[in-house]
C-alpha positions as YAML, in Angstrom:
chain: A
units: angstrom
residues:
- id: 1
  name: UNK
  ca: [0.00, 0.00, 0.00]
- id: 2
  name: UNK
  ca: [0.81, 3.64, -0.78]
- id: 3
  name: UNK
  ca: [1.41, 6.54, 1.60]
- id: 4
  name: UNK
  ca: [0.09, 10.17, -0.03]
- id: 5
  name: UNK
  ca: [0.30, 13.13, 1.80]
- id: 6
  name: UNK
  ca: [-2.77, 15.23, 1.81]
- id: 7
  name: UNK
  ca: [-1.36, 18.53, 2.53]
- id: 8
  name: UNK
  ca: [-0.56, 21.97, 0.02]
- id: 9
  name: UNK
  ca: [2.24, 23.16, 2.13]
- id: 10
  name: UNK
  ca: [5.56, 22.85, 0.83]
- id: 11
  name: UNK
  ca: [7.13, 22.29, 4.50]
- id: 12
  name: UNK
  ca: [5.08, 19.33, 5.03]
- id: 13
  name: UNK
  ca: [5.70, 17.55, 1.81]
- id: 14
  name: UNK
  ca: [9.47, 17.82, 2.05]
- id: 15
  name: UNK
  ca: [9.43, 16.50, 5.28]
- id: 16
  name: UNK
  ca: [7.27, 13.59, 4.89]
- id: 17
  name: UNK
  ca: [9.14, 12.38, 1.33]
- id: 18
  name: UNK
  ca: [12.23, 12.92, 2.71]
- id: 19
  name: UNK
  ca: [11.92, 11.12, 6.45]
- id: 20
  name: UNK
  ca: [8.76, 8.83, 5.52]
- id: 21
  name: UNK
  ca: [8.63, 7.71, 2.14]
- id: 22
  name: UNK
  ca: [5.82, 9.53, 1.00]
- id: 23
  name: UNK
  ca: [4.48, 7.85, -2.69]
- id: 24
  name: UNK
  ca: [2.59, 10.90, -3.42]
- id: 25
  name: UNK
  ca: [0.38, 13.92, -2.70]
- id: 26
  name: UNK
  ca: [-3.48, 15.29, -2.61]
- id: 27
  name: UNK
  ca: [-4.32, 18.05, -2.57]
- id: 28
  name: UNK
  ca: [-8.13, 20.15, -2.52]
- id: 29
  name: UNK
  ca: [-9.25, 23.33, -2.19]
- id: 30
  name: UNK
  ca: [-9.32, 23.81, 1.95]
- id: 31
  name: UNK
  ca: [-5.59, 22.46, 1.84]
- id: 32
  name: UNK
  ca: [-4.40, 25.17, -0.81]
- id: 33
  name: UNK
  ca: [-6.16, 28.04, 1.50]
- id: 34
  name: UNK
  ca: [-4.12, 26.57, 4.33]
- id: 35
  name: UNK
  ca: [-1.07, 27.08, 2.60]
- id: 36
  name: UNK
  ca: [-1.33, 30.43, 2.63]
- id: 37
  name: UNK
  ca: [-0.56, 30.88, -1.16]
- id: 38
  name: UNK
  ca: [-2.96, 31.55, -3.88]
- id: 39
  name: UNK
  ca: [-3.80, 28.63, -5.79]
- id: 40
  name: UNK
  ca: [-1.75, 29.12, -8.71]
- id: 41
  name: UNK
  ca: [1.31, 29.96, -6.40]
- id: 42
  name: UNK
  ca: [0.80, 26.77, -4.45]
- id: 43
  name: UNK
  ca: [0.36, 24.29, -7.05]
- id: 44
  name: UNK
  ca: [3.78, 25.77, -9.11]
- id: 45
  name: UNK
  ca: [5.51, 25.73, -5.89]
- id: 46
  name: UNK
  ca: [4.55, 21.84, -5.75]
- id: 47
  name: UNK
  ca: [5.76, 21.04, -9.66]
- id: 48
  name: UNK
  ca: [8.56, 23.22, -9.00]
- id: 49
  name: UNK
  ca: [9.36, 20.95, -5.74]
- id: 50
  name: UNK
  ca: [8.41, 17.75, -8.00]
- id: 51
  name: UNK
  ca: [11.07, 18.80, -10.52]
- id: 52
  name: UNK
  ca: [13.75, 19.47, -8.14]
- id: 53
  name: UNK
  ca: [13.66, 16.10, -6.09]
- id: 54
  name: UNK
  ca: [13.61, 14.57, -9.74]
- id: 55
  name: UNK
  ca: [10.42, 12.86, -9.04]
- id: 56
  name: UNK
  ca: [8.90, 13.83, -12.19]
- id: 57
  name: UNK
  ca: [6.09, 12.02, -14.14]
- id: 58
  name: UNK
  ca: [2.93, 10.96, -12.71]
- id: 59
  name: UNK
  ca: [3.51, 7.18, -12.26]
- id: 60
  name: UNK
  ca: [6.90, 8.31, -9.95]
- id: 61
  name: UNK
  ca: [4.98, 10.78, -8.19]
- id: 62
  name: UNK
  ca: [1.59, 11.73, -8.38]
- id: 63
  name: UNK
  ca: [0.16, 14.73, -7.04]
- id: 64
  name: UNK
  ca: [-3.70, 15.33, -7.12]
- id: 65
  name: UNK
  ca: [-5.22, 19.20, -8.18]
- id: 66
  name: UNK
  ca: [-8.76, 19.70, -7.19]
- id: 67
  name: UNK
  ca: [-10.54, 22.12, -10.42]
- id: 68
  name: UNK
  ca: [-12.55, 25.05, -8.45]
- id: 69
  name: UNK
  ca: [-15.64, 23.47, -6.78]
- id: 70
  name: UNK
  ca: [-18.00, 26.23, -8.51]
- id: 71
  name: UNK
  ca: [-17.82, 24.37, -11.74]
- id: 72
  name: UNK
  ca: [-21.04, 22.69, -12.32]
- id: 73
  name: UNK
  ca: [-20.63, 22.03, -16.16]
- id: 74
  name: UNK
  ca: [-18.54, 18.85, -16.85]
- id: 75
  name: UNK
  ca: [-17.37, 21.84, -19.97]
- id: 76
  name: UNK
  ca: [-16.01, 24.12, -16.98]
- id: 77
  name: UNK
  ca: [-13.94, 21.15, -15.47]
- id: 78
  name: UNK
  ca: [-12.47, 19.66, -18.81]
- id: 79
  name: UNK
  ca: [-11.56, 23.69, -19.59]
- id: 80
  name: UNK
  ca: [-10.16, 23.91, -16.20]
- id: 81
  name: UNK
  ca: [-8.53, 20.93, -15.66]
- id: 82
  name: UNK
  ca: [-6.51, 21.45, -19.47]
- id: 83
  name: UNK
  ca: [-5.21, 24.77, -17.72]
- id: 84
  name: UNK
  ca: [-4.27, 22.98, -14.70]
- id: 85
  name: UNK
  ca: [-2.52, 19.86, -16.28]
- id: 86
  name: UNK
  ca: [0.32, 21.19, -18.53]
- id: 87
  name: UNK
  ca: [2.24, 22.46, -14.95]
- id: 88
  name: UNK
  ca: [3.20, 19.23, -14.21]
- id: 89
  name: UNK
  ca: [3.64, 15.67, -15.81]
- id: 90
  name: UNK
  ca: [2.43, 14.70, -12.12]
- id: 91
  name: UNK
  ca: [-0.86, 15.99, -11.98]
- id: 92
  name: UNK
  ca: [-3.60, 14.37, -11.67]
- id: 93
  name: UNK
  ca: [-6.58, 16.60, -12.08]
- id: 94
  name: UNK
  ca: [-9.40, 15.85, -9.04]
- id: 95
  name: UNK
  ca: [-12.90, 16.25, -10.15]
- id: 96
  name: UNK
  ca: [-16.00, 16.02, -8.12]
- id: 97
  name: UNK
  ca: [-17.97, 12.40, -8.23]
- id: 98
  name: UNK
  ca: [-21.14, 14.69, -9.79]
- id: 99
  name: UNK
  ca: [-22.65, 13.66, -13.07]
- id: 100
  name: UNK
  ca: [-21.00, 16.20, -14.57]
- id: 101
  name: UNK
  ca: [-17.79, 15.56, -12.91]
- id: 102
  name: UNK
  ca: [-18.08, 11.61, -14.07]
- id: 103
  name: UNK
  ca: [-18.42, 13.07, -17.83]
- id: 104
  name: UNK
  ca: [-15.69, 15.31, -17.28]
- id: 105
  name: UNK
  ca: [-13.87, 12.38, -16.18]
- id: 106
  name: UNK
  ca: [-14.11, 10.56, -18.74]
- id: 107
  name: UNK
  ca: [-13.63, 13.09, -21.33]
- id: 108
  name: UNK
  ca: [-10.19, 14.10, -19.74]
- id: 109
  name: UNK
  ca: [-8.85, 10.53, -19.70]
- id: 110
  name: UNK
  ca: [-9.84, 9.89, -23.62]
- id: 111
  name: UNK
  ca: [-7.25, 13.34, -23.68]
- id: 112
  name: UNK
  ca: [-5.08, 11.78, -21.76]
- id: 113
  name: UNK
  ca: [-5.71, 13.90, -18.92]
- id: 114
  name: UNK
  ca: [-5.32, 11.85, -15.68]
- id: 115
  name: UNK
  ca: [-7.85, 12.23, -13.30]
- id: 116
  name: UNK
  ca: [-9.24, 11.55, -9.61]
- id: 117
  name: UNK
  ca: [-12.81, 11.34, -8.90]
- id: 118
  name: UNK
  ca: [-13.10, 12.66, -5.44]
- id: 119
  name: UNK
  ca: [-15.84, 12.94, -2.98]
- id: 120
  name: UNK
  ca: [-17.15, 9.50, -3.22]
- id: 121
  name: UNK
  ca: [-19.15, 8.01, -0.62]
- id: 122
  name: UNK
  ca: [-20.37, 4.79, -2.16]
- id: 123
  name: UNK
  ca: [-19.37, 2.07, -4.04]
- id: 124
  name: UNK
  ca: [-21.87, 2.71, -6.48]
- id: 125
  name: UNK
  ca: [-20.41, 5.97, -7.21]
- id: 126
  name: UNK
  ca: [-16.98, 4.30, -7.46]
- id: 127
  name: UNK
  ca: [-17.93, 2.21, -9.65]
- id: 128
  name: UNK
  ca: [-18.22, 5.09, -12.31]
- id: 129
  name: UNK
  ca: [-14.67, 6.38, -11.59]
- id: 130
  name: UNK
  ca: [-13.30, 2.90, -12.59]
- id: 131
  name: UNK
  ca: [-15.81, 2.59, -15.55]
- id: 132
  name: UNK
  ca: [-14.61, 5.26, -17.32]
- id: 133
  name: UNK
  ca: [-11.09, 4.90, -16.89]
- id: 134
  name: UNK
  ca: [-10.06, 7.05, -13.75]
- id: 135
  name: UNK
  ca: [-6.61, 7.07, -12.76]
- id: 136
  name: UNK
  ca: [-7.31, 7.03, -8.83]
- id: 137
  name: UNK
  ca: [-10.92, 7.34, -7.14]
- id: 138
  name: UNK
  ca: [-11.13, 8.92, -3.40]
- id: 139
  name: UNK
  ca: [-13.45, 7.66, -1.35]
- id: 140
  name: UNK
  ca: [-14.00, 9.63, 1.93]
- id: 141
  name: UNK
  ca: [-13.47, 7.61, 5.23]
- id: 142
  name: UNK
  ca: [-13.57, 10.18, 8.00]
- id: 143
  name: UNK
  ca: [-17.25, 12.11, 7.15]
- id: 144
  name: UNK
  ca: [-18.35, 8.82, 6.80]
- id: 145
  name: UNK
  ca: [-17.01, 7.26, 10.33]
- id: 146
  name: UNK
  ca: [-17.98, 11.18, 12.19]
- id: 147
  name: UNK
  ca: [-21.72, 9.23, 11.16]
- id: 148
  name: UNK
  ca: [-21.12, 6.42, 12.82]
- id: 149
  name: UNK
  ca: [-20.77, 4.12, 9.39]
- id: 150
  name: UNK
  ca: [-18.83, 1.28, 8.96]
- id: 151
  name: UNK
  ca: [-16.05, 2.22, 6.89]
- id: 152
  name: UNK
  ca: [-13.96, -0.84, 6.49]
- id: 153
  name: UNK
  ca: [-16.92, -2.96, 5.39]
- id: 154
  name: UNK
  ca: [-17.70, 0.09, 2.32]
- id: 155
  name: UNK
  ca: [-14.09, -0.01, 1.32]
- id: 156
  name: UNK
  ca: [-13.90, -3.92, 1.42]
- id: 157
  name: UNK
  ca: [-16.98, -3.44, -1.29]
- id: 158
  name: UNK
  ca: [-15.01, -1.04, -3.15]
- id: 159
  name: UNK
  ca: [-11.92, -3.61, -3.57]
- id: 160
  name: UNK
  ca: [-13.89, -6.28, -4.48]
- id: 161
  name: UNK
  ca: [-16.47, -4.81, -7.37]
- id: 162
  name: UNK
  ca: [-12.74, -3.72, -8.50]
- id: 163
  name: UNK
  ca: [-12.13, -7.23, -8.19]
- id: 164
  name: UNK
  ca: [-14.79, -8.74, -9.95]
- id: 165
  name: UNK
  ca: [-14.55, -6.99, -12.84]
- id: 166
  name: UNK
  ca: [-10.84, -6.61, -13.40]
- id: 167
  name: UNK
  ca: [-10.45, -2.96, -12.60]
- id: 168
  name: UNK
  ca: [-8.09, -3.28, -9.35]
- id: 169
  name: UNK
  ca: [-4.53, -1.80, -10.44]
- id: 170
  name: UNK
  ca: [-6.13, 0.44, -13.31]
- id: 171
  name: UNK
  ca: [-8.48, 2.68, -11.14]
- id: 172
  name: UNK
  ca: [-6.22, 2.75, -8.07]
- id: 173
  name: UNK
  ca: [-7.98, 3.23, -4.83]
- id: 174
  name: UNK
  ca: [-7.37, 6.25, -2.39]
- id: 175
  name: UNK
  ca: [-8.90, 6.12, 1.03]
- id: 176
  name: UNK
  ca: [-9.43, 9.62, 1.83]
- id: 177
  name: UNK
  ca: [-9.93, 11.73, 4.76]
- id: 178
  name: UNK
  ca: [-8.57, 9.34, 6.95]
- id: 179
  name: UNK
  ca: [-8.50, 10.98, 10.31]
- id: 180
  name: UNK
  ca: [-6.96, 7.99, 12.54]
- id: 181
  name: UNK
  ca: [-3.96, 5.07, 12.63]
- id: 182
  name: UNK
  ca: [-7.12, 2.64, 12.46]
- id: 183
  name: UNK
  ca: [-8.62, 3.73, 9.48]
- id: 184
  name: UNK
  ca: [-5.39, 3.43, 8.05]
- id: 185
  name: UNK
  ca: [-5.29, -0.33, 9.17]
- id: 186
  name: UNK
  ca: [-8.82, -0.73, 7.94]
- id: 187
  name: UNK
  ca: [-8.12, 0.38, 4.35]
- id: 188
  name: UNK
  ca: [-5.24, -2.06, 4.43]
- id: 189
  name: UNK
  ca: [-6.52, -4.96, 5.52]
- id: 190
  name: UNK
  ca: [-10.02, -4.26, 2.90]
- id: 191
  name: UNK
  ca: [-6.88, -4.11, 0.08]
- id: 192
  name: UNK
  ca: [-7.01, -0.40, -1.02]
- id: 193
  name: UNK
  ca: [-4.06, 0.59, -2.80]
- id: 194
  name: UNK
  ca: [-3.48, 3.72, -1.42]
- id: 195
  name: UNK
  ca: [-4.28, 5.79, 1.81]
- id: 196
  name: UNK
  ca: [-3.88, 9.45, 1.94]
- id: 197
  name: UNK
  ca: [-3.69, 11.94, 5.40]
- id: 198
  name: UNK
  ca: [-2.35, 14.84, 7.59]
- id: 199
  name: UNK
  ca: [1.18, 14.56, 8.68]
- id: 200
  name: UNK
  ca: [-0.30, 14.30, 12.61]
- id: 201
  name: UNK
  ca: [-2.00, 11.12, 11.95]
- id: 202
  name: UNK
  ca: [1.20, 9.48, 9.75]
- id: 203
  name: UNK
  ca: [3.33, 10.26, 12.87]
- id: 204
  name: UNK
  ca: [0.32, 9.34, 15.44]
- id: 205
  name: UNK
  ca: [0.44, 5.85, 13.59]
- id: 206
  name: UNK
  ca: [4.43, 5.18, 14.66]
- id: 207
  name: UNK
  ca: [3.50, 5.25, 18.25]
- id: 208
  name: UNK
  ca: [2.67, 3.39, 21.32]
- id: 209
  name: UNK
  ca: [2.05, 3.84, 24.61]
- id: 210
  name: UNK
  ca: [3.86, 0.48, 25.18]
- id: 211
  name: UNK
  ca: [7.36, 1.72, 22.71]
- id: 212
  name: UNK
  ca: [7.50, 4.35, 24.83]
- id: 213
  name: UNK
  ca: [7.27, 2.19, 28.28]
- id: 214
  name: UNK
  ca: [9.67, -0.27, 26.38]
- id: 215
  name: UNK
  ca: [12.27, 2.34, 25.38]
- id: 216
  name: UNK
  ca: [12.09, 3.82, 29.15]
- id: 217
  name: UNK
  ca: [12.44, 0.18, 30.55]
- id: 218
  name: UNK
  ca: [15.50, -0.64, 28.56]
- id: 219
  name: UNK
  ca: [17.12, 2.65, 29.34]
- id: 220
  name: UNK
  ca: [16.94, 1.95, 32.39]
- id: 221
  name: UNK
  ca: [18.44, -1.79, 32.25]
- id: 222
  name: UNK
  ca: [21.15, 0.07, 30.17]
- id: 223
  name: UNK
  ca: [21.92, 2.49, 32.47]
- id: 224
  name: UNK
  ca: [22.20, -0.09, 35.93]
- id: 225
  name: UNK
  ca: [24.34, -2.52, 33.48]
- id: 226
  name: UNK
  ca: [27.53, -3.33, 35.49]
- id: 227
  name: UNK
  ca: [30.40, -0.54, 33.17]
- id: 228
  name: UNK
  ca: [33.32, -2.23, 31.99]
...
């Protein structure tokens, strides 16, 4: 399984790649506001940072651009996501899981315009996303949990309709909005292919109450070991 960062700030993704791993990055609108930067800064500053680290090209390092939610037309998105795509070989344009969004979709991708169909909440609406030839689908984990729904179990669907019908590997799965270490652990053991989140909950996930008493019990053996 994959490890994205969803985050627009520049600090964040250069830590996380360079101590973590990272596989990738998603972005949306409330993350680019956070940043601080107007959109166009923000998303030049991350193909600029792309290009540097000589991650370049979308299947290296893919980094998801959300089109302005205001578009309703699936003509709006397709205009704004062929603005949006030339700044990087690693964009991935996000479009809303809307009926226009799914057309838009699936126009982009006969351009070769990779997309992400975002804001999915079922598997019936993820089923479109793989349909038509998405490059990743998002479906959102923590709005769904805050409801008391049983994420693992609509995830689990997910993977296998992907299974049934050969699409697992082409439309690559995204758990999104993951808000906790378990939801991570539920999207892997339902088979998702990637998980994306905050740089809190990544570094939440490394601990443990009991690493921490372990390291302090060892120090301690260390420490009252006879010295030579």
């Amino acid at each position: 399984m994959k490890f994205f960062l969803d985050s627009a700030k520049l600090d964040e993704i250069d830590y996380a790649y360079h101590t973590f791993g990272i596989d990738g990055v998603t972005t949306n609108p409330r993350h680019i506001m956070l940043s601080g930067k107007p959109f166009l800064t923000a998303i030049h500053g991350i193909a600029d940072w792309v290009e540097k680290n000589g991650l370049s090209g979308i299947d290296r390092f893919p980094v998801s651009v959300e089109v302005n939610p205001h578009l309703e037309t699936a003509e709006e998105m397709v205009k704004a996501a062929q603005m949006i795509a030339p700044i990087s070989p690693n964009f991935a344009i996000k479009i809303p899981c809307t009926e226009a969004g799914i057309a838009a979709s699936r126009i982009l991708e006969q351009e070769g315009i990779r997309t992400n169909l975002t804001l999915v909440f079922s598997p019936s609406q993820a089923i479109w996303a793989a349909k038509n030839g998405c490059l990743f689908v998002s479906p959102f984990i923590g709005w769904k949990e805050a409801n008391g729904e049983d994420c693992r179990a609509y995830i689990q669907d997910i993977v296998d309709i992907y299974g049934n019908y050969g699409f697992l590997g082409k439309t690559q799965i995204i758990c999104a909005a993951i808000r906790t270490p378990k939801q991570i652990v539920d999207c892997a053991v339902a088979g998702a292919d990637i998980v994306t989140t905050g740089l809190d909950v990544y570094k939440e996930s490394m601990k443990h109450a009991y690493t921490t008493q372990g390291i302090g019990t060892f120090c301690a053996a260390w420490d009252q070991t006879a010295k030579e």
